[in-house]
Steps between C-alpha positions, in 0.01 A plus 500: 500500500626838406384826670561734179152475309444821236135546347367692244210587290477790294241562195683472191211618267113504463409155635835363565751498813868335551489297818796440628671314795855402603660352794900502547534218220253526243205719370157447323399790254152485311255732282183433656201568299173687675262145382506480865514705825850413518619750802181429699580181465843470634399709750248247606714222532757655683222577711388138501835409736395691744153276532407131456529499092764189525667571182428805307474524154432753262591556078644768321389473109808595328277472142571156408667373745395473892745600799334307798604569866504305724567579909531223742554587865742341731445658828674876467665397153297495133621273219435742190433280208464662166363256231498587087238290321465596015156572526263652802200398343535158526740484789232655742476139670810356445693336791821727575720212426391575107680811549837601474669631756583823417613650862543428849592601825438500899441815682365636824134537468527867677792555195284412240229667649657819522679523163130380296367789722741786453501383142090532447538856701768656246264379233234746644686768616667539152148443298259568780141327455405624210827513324507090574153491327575688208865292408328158644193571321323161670502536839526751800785505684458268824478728736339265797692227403852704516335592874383175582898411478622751697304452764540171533948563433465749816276294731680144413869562360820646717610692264755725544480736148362837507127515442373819392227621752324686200329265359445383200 
């Protein structure tokens, strides 16, 4: 396990955003397409650590191709999973095994908590809500969702990073 973990998503054009994430000796990079709710749904499953989803999993659509995440828990630790399947629209049920692995890694929870967080609040300070809208055409920005997380990263995690008190 490494504690060096470096997220980012930044819209890269009207429906698109580069995803990326890196740990000491690798990094993923992707151009995630807006076919799906693609922040709100990271956000969710980092969220879903913090509760009694056993092993979150959520899909960016990369047009083709699928990016599936997967997060499994082992007590304060996640195993980050990231799986690459040709074809999201008939991958949608396919066991992860199909995939191929594209990424991996084991973090903190509270580390990957806080860097998905920070990440989803420079997205909206730079764009703001409707600024989001406008360049992700599909859907809002997830503004309860990016809450839900930091509440739950305060109340459960010892972190020790610098959390803005203006929030979001």
């Amino acid at each position: 396990m490494t504690d060096d973990l470096r997220f980012g998503w930044e819209l890269s054009g009207s429906g698109w955003a580069t995803c990326r994430i890196a740990d000491s000796s690798s990094e993923w990079q992707g151009i995630v397409s807006y076919c799906t709710d693609a922040l709100a749904d990271l956000l969710h499953g980092v969220t879903g650590l913090y509760g009694t989803t056993a092993v979150p999993r959520f899909s960016f659509d990369l047009e083709p191709a699928e990016a599936r995440w997967v997060l499994r828990s082992r007590g304060s630790d996640v195993d980050i999973a990231i799986y690459r399947f040709p074809d999201m629209s008939t991958s949608f049920d396919a066991p992860d095994r199909e995939g191929t692995p594209s990424w991996t890694s084991t973090q903190t929870r509270s580390l990957l908590g806080h860097v998905v967080m920070e990440a989803a609040r420079s997205v909206l300070r730079l764009h703001g809500e409707d600024g989001y809208l406008t360049k992700w055409v599909r859907h809002p920005f997830p503004v309860a969702a990016l809450q839900d997380l930091r509440r739950l990263h305060l109340q459960h995690d010892e972190c020790e990073r610098e959390h803005d008190v203006a929030f979001p």
